[in-house]
C-alpha positions in Angstrom: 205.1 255.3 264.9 204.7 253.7 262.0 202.0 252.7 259.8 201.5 248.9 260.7 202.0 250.1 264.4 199.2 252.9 263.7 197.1 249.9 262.4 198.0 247.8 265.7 196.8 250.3 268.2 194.2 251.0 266.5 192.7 247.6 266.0 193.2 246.7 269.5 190.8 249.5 270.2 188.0 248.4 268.6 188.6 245.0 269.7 188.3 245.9 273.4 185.2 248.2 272.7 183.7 245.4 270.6 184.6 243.2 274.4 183.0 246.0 276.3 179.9 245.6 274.2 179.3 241.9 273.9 180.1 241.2 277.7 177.3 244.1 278.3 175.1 242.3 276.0 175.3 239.2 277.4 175.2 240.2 281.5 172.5 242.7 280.7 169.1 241.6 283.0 167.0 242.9 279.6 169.3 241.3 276.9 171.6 239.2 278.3 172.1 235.0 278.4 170.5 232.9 281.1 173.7 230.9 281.4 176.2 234.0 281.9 173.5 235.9 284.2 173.4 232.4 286.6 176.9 232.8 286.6 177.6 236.2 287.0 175.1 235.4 290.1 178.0 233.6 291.6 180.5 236.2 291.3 181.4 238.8 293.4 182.1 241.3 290.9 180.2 242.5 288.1 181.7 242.1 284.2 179.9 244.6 282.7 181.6 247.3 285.3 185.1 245.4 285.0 185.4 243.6 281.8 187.2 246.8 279.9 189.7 245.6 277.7 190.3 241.7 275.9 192.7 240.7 278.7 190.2 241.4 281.2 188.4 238.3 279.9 191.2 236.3 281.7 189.0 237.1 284.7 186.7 234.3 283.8 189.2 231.7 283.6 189.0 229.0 280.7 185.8 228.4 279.4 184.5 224.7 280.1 184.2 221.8 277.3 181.3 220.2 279.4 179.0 223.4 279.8 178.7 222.8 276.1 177.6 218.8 276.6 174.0 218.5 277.3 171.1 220.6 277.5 169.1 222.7 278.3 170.5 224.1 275.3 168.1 227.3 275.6 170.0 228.6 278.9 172.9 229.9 275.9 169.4 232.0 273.9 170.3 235.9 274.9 167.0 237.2 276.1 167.5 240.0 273.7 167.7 237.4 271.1 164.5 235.4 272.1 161.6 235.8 269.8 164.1 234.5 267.1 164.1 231.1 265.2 167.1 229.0 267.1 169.3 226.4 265.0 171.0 224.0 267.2 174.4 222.6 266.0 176.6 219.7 266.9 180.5 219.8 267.0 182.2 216.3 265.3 181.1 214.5 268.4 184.7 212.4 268.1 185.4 212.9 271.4 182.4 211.9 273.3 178.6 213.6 273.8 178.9 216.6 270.8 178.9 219.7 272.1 176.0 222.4 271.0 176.0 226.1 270.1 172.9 227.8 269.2 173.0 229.9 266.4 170.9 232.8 264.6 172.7 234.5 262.2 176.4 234.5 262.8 176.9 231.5 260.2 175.0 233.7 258.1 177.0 236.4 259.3 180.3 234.5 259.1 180.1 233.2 255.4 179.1 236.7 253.8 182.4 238.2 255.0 184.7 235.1 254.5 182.3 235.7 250.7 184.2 238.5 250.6 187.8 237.2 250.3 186.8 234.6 247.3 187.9 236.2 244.0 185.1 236.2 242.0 187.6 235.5 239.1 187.2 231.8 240.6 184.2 231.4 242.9 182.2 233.5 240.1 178.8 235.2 241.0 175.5 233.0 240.0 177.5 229.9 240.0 176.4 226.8 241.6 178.4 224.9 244.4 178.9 221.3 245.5 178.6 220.9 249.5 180.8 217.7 249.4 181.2 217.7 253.5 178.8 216.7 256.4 175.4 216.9 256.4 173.1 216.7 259.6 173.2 218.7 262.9 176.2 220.4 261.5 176.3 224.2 261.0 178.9 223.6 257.7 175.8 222.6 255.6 173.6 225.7 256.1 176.5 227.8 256.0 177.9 226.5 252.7 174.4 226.3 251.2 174.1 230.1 252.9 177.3 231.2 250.8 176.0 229.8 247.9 172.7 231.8 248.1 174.9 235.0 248.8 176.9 234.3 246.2 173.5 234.1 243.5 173.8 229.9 243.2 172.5 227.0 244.5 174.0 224.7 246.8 173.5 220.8 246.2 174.4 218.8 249.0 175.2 214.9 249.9 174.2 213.0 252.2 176.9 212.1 254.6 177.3 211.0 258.2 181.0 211.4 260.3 180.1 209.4 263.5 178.9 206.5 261.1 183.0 207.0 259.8 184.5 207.4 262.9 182.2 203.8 264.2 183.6 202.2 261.5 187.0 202.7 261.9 186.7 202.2 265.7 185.0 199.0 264.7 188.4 198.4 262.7 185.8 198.2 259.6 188.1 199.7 257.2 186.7 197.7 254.0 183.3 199.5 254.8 184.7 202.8 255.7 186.2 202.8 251.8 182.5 201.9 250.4 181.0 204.3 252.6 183.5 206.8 251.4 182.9 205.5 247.4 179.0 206.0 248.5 179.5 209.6 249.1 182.0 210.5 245.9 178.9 208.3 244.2 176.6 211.1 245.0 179.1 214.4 244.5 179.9 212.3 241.0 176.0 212.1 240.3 175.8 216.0 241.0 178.7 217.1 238.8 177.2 215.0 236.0 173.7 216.3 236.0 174.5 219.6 237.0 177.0 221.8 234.5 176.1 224.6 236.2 178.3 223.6 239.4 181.4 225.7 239.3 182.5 226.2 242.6 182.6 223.2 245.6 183.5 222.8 249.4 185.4 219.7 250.1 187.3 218.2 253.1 190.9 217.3 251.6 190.3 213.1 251.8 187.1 214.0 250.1 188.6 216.1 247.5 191.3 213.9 246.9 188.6 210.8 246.3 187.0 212.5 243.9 189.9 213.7 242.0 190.6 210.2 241.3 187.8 209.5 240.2 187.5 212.8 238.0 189.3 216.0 236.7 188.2 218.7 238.1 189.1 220.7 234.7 186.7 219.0 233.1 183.9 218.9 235.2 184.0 222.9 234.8 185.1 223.2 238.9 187.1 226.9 238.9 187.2 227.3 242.8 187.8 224.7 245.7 187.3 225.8 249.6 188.8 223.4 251.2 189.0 222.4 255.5 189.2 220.5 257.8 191.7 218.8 260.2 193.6 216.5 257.4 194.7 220.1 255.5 198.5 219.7 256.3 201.4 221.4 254.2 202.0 218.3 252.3 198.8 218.1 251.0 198.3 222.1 250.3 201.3 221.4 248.2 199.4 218.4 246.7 196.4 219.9 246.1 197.9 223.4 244.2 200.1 220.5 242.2 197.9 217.7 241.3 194.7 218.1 242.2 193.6 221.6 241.2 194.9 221.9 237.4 194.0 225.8 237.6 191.2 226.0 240.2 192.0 228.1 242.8 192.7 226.2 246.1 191.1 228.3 249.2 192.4 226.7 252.6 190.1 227.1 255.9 190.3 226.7 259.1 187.0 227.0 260.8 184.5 225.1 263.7 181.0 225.5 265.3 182.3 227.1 267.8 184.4 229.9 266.7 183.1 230.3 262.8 185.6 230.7 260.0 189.2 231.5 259.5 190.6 232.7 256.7 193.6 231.8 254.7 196.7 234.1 253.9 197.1 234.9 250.4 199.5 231.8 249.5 203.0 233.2 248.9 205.8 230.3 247.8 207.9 231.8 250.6 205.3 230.1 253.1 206.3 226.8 251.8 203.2 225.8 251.8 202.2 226.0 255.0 198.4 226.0 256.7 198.1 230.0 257.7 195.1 231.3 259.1 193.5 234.7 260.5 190.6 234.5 262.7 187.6 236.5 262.0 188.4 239.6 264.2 186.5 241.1 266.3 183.9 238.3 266.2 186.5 235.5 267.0 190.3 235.8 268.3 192.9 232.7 268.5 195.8 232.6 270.2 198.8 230.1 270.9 199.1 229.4 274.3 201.5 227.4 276.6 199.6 224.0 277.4 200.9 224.1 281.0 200.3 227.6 281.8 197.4 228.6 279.3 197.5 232.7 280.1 200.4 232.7 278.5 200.7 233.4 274.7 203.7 232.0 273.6 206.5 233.7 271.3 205.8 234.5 267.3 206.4 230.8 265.8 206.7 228.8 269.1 204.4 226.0 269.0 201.1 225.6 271.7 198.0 224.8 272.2 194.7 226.8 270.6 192.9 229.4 272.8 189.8 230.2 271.6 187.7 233.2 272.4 184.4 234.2 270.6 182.5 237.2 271.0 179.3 238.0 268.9 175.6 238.7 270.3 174.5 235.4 269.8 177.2 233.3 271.8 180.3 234.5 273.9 182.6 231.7 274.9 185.8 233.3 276.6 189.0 231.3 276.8 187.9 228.4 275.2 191.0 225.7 275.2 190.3 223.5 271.8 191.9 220.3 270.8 194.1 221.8 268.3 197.6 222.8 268.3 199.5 225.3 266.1 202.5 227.6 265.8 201.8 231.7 266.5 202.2 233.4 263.0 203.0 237.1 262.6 200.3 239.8 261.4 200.3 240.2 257.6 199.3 243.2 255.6 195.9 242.4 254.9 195.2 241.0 258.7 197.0 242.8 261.1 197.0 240.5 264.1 197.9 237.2 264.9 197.6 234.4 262.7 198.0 230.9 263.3 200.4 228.3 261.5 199.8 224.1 260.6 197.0 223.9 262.7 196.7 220.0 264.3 195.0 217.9 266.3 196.6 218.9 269.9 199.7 216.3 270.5 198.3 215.3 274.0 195.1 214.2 272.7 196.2 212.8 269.4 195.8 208.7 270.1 192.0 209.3 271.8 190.9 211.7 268.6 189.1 209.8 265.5 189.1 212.4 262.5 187.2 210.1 260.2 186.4 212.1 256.8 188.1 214.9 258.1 
């Protein structure tokens, strides 16, 4: 057998003991969630005896966008998890009521180990960051400011609203959207300025590429740029590493409430740029599935929609379809399992999705 084979097997079984562990967590009568103990009420089988392995979860079926809509948003608190503060946060809300996902730790949890892919070379320790990205009921600006404490710096944030964006363009308001846009590079400019101490910034690419025409990022001292959102195509990775960076080094992410963070592969010119990602293993796991028949994972760059599956002690969400689409990417050396390639909004939905400053 050999060694990435070894590394395979071996994987898989922690990922269906770290299944075994979660789904006993979270249908346990002491620990467990008051939403996924109602509904294991309902069944006439019990999880914790018969969820075993990471296809067993297919048992559930897909995981429902509307469960998500609405409250009471403490039915999704694990009783084990209870006596601890609760943050609530909001998904985009661009495609009707936002959904919400509580949240303890694991976007503290999340951003200490994607921490540990930035080279410090770049995102150095102590440094200051710009959070030039949402702001509001959105888990990106804790976690951003939460990488930046981690990291020894200080986060400074603007103010910035999405739905406000995505009214305006609805509204056909496009001469606003642009001042509402120059209000917000306005504020990141006023930062930079008053701040030399800001080395490092998150960005969402329209945002980054605003305020690289309005600055050099060379000279305002930036050395590292983590970058995401659903605009991040391979035109404009090769745009950014081209034009925009002028030595910075450009970190691509894919990431969401929901699931967390992904992490980019190493970029190698042989990817031609493209978008690839690795999910956050065992805590998250994306797949490529067929659209019309969703249990099925489809072949190693065949294009389908995203699956979603998260597993940690604070929220379990099996089978979760998202509005994305992407092609299946082989393991690599440093994540051995499967990646995902050009993630994009999902084809079928694409004319009723507004992605605003995204």
């Amino acid at each position: 057998m050999s060694g990435t084979a070894m590394v395979d097997r071996n994987w898989k079984e922690r990922l269906d003991a770290h299944v075994r562990e979660v789904v006993a967590w979270h249908f346990s009568p002491e620990t467990g969630t008051p939403f996924w103990l109602d509904y294991a009420s309902r069944l006439d089988w019990d999880p914790r005896r018969e969820i075993q392995t990471y296809e067993d979860l297919d048992r559930f079926g897909n995981f429902q966008d509307e469960w998500l809509r609405g409250g009471p948003v403490r039915r999704w608190v694990p009783k084990g998890l209870a006596h601890k503060p609760v943050y609530v946060f909001e998904t985009g809300g661009s495609t009707g009521i936002p959904k919400s996902r509580i949240s303890i730790d694991d976007f503290r949890i999340d951003y200490e180990q994607f921490s540990e892919t930035l080279p410090e070379e770049y995102f150095p320790k102590g440094a200051d960051w710009l959070m030039l990205g949402p702001s509001g009921p959105r888990r990106l600006r804790l976690a951003v400011e939460h990488l930046a404490q981690h990291r020894g710096g200080i986060s400074f944030c603007v103010d910035l609203d999405p739905r406000w964006v995505i009214k305006l363009i609805r509204m056909g308001e496009m001469q606003m959207m642009e001042k509402y846009k120059a209000h917000v590079i306005d504020q990141a400019l006023t930062i930079l300025r008053a701040h030399d101490s800001v080395k490092c910034m998150f960005a969402t690419p329209k945002l980054l590429e605003a305020l690289c025409e309005k600055i050099s990022l060379k000279k305002a001292g930036i050395t590292g740029v983590f970058c995401g959102g659903t605009e991040m195509t391979p035109q404009f990775h090769r745009f950014a590493r081209e034009e925009l960076m002028e030595g910075a080094y450009f970190a691509p992410t894919y990431g969401n409430t929901l699931m967390g963070l992904a992490v980019h592969k190493p970029f190698d010119p042989a990817d031609n740029y493209a978008i690839i990602y690795y999910p956050p293993m065992p805590r998250a796991v994306i797949e490529v599935v067929d659209p019309d028949q969703p249990t099925r994972v489809v072949d190693y760059g065949q294009t389908g929609r995203v699956r979603l599956t998260t597993l940690t002690k604070e929220f379990f969400m099996p089978r979760f379809l998202e509005r994305d689409e992407a092609e299946r990417e082989m393991p690599c050396d440093k994540y051995p399992w499967d990646g995902v390639r050009n993630v994009r909004p999902f084809s079928r939905f694409a004319t009723t999705v507004v992605e605003g400053v995204y």
